[in-house]
VMD Tcl script that builds the backbone (N, CA, C; Angstrom):
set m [mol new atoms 447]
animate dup $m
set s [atomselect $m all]
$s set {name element resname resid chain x y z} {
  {N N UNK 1 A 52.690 -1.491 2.274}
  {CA C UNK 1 A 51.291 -1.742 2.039}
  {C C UNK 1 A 50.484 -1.598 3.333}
  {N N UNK 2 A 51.029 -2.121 4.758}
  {CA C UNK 2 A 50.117 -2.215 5.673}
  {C C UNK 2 A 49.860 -0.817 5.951}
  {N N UNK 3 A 50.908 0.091 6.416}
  {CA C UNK 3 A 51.143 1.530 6.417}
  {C C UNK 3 A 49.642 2.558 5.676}
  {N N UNK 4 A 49.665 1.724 4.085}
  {CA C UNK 4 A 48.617 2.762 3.575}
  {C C UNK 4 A 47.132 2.318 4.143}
  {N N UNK 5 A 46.973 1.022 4.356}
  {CA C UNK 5 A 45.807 0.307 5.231}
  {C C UNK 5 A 45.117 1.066 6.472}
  {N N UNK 6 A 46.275 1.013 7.107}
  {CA C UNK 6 A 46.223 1.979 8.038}
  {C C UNK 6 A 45.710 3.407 8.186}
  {N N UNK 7 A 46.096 4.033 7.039}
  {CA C UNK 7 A 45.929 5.593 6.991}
  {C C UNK 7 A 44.709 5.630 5.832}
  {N N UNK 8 A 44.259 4.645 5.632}
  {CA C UNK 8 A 42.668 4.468 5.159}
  {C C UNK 8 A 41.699 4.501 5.832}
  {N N UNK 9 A 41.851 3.482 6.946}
  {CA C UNK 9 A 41.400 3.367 7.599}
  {C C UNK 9 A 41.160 4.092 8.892}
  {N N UNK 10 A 42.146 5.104 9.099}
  {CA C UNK 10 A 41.920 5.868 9.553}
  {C C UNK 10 A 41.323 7.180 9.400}
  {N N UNK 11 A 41.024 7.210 7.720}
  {CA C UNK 11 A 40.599 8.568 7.098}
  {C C UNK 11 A 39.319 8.041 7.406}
  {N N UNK 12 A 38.872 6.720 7.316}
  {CA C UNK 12 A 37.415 6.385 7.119}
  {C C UNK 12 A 36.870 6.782 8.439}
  {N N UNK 13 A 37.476 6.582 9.619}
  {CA C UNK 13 A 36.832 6.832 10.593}
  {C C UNK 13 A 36.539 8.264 11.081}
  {N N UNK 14 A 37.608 8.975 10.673}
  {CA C UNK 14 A 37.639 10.688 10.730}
  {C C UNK 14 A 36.264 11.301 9.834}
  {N N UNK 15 A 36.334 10.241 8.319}
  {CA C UNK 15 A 35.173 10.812 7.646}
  {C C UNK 15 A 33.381 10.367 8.326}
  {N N UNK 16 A 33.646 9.384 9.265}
  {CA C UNK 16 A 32.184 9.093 10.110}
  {C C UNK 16 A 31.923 9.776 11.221}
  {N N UNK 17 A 32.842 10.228 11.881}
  {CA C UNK 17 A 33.165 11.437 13.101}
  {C C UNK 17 A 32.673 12.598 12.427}
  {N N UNK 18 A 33.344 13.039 10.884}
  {CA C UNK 18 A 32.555 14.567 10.809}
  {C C UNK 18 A 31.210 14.587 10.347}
  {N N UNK 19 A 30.815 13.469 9.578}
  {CA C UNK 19 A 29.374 13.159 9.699}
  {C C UNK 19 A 28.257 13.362 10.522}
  {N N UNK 20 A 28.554 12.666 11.610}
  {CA C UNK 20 A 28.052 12.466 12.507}
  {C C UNK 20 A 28.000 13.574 13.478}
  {N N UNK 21 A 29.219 14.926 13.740}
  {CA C UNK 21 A 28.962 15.901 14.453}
  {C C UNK 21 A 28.344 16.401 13.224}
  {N N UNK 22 A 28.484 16.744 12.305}
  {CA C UNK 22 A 28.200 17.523 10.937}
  {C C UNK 22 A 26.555 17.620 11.300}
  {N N UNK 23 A 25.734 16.782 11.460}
  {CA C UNK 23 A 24.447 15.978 11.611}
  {C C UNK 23 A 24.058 16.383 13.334}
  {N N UNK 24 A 24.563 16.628 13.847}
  {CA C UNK 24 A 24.617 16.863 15.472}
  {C C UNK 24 A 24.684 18.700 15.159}
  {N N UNK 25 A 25.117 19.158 15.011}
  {CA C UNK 25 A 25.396 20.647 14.675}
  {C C UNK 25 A 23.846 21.425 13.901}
  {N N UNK 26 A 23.517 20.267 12.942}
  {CA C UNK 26 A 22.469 20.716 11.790}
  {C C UNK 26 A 21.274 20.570 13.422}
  {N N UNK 27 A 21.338 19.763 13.721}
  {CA C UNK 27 A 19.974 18.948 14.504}
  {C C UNK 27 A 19.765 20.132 15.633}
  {N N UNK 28 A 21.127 20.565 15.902}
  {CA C UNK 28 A 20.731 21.971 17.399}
  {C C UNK 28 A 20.588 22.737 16.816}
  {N N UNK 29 A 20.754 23.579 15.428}
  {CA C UNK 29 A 20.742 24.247 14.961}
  {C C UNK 29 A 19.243 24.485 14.779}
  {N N UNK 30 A 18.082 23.515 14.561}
  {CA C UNK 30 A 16.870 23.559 14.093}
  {C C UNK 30 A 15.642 23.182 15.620}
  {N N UNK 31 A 16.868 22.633 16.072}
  {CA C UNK 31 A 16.111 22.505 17.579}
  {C C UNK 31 A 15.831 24.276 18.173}
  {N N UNK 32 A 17.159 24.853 18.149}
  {CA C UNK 32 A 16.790 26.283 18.685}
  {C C UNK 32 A 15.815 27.024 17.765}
  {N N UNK 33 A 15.685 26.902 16.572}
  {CA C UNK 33 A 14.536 27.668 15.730}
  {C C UNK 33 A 13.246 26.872 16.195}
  {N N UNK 34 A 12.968 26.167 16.477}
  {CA C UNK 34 A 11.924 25.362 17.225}
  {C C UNK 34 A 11.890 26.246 18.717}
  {N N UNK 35 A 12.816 25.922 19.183}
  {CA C UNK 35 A 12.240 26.551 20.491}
  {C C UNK 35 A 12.110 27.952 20.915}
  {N N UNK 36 A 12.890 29.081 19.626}
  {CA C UNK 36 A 12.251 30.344 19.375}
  {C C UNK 36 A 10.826 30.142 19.012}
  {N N UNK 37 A 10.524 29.366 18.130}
  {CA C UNK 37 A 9.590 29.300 17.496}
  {C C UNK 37 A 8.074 29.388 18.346}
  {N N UNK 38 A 8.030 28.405 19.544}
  {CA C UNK 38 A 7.680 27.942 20.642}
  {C C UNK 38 A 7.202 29.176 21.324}
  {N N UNK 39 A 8.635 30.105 21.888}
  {CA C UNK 39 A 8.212 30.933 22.960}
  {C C UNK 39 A 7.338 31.526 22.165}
  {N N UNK 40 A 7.354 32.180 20.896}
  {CA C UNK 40 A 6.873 32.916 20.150}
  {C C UNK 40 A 5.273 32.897 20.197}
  {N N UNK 41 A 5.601 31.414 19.685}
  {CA C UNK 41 A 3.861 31.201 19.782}
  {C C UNK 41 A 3.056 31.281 21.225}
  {N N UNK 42 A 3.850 31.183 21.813}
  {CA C UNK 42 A 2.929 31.622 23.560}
  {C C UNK 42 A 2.991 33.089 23.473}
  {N N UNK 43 A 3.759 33.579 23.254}
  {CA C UNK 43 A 3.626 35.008 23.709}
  {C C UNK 43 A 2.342 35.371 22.744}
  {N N UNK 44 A 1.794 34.816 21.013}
  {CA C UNK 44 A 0.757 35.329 20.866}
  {C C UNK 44 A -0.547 34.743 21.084}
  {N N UNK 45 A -0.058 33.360 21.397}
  {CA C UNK 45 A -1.607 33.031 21.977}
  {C C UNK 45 A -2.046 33.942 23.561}
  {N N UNK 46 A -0.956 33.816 24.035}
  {CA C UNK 46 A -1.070 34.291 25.619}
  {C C UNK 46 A -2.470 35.627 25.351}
  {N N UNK 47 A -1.386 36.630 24.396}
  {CA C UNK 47 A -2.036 37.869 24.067}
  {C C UNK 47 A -3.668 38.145 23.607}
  {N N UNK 48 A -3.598 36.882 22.987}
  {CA C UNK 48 A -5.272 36.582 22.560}
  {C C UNK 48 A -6.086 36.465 23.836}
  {N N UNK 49 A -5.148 35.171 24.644}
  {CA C UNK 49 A -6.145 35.239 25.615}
  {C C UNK 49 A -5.983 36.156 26.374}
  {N N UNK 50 A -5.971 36.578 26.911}
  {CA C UNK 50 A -5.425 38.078 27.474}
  {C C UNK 50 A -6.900 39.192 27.354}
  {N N UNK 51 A -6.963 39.176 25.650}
  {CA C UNK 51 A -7.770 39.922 25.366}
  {C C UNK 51 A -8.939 39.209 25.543}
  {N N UNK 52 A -9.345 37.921 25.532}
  {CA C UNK 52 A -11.095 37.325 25.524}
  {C C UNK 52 A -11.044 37.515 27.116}
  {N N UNK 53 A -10.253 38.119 28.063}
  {CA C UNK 53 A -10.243 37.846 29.428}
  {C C UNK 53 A -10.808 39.485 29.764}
  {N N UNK 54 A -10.647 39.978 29.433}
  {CA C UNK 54 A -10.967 41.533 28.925}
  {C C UNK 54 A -12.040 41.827 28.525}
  {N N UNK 55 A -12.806 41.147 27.127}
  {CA C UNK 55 A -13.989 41.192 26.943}
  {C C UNK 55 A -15.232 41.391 28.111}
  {N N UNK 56 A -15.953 42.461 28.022}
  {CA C UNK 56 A -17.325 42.627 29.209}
  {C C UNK 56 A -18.867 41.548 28.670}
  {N N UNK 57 A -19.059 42.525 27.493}
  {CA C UNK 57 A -20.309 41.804 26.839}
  {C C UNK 57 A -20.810 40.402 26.235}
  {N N UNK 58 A -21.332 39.961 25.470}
  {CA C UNK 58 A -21.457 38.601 25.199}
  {C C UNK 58 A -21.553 39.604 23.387}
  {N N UNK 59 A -22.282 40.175 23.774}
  {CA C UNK 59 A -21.977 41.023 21.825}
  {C C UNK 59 A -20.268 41.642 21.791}
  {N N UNK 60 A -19.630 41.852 22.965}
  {CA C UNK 60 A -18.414 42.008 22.245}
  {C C UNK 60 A -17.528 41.237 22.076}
  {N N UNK 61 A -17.919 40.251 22.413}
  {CA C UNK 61 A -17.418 38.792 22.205}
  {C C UNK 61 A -17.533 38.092 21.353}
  {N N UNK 62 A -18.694 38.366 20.814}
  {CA C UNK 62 A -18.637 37.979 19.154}
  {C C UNK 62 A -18.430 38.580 18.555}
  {N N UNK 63 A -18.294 39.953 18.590}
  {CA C UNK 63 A -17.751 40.739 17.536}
  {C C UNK 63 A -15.701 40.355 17.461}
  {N N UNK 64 A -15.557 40.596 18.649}
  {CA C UNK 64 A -14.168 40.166 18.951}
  {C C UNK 64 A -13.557 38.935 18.254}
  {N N UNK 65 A -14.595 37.939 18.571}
  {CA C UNK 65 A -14.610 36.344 17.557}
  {C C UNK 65 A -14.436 36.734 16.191}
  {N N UNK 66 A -15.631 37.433 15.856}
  {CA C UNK 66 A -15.911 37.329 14.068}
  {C C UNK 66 A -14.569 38.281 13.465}
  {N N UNK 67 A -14.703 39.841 13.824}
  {CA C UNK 67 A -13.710 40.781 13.650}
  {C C UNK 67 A -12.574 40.165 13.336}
  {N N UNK 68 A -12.037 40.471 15.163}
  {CA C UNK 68 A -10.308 40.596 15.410}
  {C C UNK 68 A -9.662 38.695 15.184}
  {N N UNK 69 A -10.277 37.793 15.574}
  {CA C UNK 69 A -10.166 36.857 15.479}
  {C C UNK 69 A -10.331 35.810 14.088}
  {N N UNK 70 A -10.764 36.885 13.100}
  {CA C UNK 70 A -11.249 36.359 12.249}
  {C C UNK 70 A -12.299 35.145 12.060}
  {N N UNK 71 A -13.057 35.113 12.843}
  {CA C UNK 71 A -13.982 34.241 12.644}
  {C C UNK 71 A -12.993 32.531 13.452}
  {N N UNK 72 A -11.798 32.950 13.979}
  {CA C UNK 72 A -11.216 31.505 14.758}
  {C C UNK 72 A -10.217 31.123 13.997}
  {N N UNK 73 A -9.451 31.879 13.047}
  {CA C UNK 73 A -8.058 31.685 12.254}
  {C C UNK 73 A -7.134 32.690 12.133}
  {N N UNK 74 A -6.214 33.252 12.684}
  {CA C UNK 74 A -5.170 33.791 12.495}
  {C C UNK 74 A -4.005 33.365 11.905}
  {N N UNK 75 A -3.914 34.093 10.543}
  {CA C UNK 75 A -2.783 33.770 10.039}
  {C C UNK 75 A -1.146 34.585 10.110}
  {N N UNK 76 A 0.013 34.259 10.445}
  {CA C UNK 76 A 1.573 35.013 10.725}
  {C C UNK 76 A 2.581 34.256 9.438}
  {N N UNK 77 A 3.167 35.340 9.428}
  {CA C UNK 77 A 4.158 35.123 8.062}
  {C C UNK 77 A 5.360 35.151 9.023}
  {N N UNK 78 A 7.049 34.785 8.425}
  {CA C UNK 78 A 7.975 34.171 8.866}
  {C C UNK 78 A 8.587 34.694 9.692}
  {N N UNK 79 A 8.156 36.168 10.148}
  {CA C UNK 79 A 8.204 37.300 11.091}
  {C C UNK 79 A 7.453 37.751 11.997}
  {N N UNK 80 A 6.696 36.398 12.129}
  {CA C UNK 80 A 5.558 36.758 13.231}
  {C C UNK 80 A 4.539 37.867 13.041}
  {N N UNK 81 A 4.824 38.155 11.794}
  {CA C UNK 81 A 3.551 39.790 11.551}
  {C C UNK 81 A 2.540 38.868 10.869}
  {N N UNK 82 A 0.871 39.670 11.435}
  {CA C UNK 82 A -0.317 38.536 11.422}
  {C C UNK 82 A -0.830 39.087 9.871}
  {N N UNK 83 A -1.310 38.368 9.165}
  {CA C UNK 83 A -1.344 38.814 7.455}
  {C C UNK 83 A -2.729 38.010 7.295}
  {N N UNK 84 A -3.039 38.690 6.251}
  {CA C UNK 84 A -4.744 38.226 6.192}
  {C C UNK 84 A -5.108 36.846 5.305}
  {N N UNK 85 A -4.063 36.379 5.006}
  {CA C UNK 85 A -4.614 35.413 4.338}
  {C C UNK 85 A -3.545 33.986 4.113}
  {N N UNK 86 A -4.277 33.175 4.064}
  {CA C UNK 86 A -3.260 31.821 4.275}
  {C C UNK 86 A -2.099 31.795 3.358}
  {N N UNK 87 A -2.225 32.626 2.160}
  {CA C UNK 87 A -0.831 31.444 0.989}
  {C C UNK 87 A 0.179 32.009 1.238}
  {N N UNK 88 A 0.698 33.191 1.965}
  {CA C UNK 88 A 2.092 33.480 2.772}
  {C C UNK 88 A 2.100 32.979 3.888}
  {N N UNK 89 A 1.182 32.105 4.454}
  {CA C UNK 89 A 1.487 32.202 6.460}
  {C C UNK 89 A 2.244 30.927 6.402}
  {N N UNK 90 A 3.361 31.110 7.568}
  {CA C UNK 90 A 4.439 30.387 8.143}
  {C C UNK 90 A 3.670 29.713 9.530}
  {N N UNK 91 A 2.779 30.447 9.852}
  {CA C UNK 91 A 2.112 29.926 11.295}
  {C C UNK 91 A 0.746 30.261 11.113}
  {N N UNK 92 A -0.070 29.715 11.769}
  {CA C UNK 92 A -1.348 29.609 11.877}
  {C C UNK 92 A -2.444 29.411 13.379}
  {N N UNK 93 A -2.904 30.305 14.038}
  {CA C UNK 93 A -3.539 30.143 15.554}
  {C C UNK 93 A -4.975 29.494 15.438}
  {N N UNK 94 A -5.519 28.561 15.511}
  {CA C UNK 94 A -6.500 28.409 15.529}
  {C C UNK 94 A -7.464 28.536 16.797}
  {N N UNK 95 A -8.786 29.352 16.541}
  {CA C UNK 95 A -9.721 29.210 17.888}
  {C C UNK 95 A -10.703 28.933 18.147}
  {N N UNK 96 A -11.011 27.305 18.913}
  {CA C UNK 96 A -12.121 27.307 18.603}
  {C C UNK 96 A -12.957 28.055 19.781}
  {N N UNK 97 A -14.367 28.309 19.375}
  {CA C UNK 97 A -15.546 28.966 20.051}
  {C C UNK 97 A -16.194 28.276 20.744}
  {N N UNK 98 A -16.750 28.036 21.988}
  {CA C UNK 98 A -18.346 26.907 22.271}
  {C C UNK 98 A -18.838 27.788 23.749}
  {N N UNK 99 A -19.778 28.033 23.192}
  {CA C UNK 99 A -20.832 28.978 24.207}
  {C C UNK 99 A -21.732 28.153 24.943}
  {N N UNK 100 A -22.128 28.543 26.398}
  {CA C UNK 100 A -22.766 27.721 27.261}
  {C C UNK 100 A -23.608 28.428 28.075}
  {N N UNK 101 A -24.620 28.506 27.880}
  {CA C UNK 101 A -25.866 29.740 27.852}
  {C C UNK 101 A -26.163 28.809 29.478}
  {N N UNK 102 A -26.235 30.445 30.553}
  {CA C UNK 102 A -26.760 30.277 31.641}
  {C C UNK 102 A -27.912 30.868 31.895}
  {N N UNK 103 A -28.639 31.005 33.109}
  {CA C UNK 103 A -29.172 31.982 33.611}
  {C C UNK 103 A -28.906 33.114 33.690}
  {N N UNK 104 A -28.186 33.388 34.287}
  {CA C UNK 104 A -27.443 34.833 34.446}
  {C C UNK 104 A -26.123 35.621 33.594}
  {N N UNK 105 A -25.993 34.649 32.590}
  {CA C UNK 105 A -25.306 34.825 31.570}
  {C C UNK 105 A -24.735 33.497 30.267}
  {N N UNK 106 A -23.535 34.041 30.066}
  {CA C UNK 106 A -22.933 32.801 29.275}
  {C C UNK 106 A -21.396 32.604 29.194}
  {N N UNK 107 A -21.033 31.281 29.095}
  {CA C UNK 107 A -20.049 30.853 29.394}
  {C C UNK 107 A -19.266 30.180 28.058}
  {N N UNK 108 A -18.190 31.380 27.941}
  {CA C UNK 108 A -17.251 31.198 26.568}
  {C C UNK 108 A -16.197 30.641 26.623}
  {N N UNK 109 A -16.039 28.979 26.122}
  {CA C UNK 109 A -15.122 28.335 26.439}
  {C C UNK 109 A -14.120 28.516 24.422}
  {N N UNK 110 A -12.949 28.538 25.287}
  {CA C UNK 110 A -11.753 29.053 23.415}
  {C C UNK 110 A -10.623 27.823 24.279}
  {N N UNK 111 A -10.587 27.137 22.717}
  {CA C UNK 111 A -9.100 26.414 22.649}
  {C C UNK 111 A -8.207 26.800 21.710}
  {N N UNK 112 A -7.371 27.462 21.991}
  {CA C UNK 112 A -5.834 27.684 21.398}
  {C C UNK 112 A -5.370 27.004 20.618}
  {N N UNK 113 A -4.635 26.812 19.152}
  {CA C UNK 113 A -3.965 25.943 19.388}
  {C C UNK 113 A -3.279 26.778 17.903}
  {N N UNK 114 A -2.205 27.073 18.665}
  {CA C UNK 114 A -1.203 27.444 17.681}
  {C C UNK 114 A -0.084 26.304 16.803}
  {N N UNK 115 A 0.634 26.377 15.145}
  {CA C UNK 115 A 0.497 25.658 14.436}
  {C C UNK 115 A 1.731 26.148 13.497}
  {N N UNK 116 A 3.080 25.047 13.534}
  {CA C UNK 116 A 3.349 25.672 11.545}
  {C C UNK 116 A 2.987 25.261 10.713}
  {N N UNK 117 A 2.875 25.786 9.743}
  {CA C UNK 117 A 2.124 25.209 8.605}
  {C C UNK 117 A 3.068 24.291 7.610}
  {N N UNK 118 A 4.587 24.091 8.440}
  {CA C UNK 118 A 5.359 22.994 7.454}
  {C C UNK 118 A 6.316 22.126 8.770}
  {N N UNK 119 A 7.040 20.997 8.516}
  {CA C UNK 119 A 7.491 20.360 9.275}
  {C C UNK 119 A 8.947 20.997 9.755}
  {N N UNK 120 A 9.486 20.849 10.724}
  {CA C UNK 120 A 11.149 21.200 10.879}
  {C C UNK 120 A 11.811 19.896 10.348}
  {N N UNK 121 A 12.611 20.297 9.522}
  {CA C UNK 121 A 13.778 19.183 8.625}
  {C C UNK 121 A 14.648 18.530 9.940}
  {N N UNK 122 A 14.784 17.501 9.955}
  {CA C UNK 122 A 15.681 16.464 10.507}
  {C C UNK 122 A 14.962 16.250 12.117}
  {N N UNK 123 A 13.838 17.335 12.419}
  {CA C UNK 123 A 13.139 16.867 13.784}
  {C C UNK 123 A 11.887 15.639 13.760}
  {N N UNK 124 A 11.214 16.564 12.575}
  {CA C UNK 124 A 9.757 15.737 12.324}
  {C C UNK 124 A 10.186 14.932 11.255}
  {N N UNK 125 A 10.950 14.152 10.911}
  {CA C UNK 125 A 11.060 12.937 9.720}
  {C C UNK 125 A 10.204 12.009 10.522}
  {N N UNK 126 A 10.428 11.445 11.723}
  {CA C UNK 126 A 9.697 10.238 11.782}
  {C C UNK 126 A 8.217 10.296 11.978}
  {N N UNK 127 A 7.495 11.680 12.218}
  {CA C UNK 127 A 6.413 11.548 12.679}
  {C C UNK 127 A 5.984 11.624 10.979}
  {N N UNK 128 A 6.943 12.289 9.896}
  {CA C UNK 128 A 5.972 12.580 8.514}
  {C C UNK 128 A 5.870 11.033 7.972}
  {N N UNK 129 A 6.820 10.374 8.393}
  {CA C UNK 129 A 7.061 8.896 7.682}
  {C C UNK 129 A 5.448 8.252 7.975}
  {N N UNK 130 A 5.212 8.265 9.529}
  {CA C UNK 130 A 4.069 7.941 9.715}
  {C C UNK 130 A 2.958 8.437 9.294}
  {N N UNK 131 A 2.964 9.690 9.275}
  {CA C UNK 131 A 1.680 10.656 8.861}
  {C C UNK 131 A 2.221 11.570 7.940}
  {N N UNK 132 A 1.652 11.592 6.610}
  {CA C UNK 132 A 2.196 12.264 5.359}
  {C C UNK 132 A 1.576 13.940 5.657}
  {N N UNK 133 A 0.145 14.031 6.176}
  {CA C UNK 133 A -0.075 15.233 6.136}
  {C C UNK 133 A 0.372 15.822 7.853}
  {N N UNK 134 A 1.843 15.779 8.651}
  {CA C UNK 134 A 1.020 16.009 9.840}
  {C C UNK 134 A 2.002 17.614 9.587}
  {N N UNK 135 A 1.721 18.242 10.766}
  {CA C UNK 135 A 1.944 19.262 11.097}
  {C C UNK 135 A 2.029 19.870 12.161}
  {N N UNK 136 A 3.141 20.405 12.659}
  {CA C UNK 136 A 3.563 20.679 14.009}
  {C C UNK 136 A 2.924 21.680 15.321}
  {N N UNK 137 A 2.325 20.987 15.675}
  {CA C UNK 137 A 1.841 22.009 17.250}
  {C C UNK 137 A 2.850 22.672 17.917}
  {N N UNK 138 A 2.585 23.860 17.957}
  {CA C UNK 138 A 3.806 24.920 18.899}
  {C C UNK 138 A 2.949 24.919 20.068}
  {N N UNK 139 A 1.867 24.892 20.519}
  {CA C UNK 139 A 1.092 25.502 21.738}
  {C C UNK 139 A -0.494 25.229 21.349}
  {N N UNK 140 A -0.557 24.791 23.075}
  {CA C UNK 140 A -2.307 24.516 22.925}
  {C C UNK 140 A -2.524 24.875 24.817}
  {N N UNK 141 A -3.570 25.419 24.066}
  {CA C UNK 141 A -4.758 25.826 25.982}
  {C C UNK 141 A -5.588 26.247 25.595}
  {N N UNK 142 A -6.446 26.321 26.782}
  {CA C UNK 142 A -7.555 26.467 26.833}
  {C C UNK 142 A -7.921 27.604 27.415}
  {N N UNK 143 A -8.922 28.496 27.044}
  {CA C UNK 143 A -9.106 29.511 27.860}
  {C C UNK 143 A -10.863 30.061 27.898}
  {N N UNK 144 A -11.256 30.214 29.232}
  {CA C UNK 144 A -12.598 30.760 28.944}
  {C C UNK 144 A -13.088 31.832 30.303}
  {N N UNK 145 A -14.198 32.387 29.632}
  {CA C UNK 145 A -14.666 33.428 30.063}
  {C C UNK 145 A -16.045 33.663 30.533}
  {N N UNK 146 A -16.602 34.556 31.719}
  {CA C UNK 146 A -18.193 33.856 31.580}
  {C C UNK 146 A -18.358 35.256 31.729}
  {N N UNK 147 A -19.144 35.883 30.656}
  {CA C UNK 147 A -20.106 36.738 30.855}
  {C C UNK 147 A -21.285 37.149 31.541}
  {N N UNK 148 A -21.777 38.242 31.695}
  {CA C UNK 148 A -22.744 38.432 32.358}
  {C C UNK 148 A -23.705 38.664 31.459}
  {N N UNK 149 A -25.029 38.202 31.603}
  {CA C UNK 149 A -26.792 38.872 30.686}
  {C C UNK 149 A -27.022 39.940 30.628}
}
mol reanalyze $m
mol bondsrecalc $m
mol representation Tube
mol addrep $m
């Protein structure tokens, strides 16, 4: 009898060990799609800003805004390719606009802030527990530009 006690008790502990790496394995597994996820999103915010750094005019700057920027929403599907409309997007860039009219020109301040549009499983549980609608920030900056009149 003690014998089978034993080898119960020892299965039990083998079965909390593979658990527990089982659960450790899942958790890096979603950590590295996170932190692809991450570079990703810098490399296309970077690119945005990149381009408002480029901009000459204060009219091609709003055209650039309204146009290519869509009016301050870019939407990307699960491949990073940018798609026109929200009910496929996996990611989302938001930008905001705020203009600061000088003398000698104007001054275009843009905040970044890139976005998925769903939580990562087993990373964000505790922040959804707290906040039912939240949603994960990949990247935020700021970037601005001052035109000339």
């Amino acid at each position: 009898m003690l014998p089978l006690v034993e080898i119960l008790i020892s299965v039990g502990i083998f079965a909390v060990a593979v658990v527990l790496t089982l659960q450790l394995f899942l958790l890096s597994s979603f950590l590295g799609h996170r932190t692809s996820d991450v570079a990703k999103a810098i490399f296309e915010a970077q690119n945005v800003a990149e381009h408002i750094k480029s901009v000459r005019t204060g009219a091609e700057m709003e055209a650039y805004f309204e146009n290519d920027l869509n009016g301050g929403v870019i939407y990307y599907d699960g491949e990073w390719e940018k798609i026109s409309e929200a009910g496929g997007a996996v990611y989302r860039l938001e930008i905001k606009m705020d203009k600061t009219g000088q003398n000698s020109g104007s001054l275009y301040n843009f905040a970044l802030e890139l976005y998925k549009t769903e939580p990562y499983p087993f990373i964000d549980e505790k922040k959804l527990e707290k906040d039912k609608g939240y949603i994960p920030m990949l990247v935020s900056f700021d970037a601005s530009k001052f035109v000339l009149s």
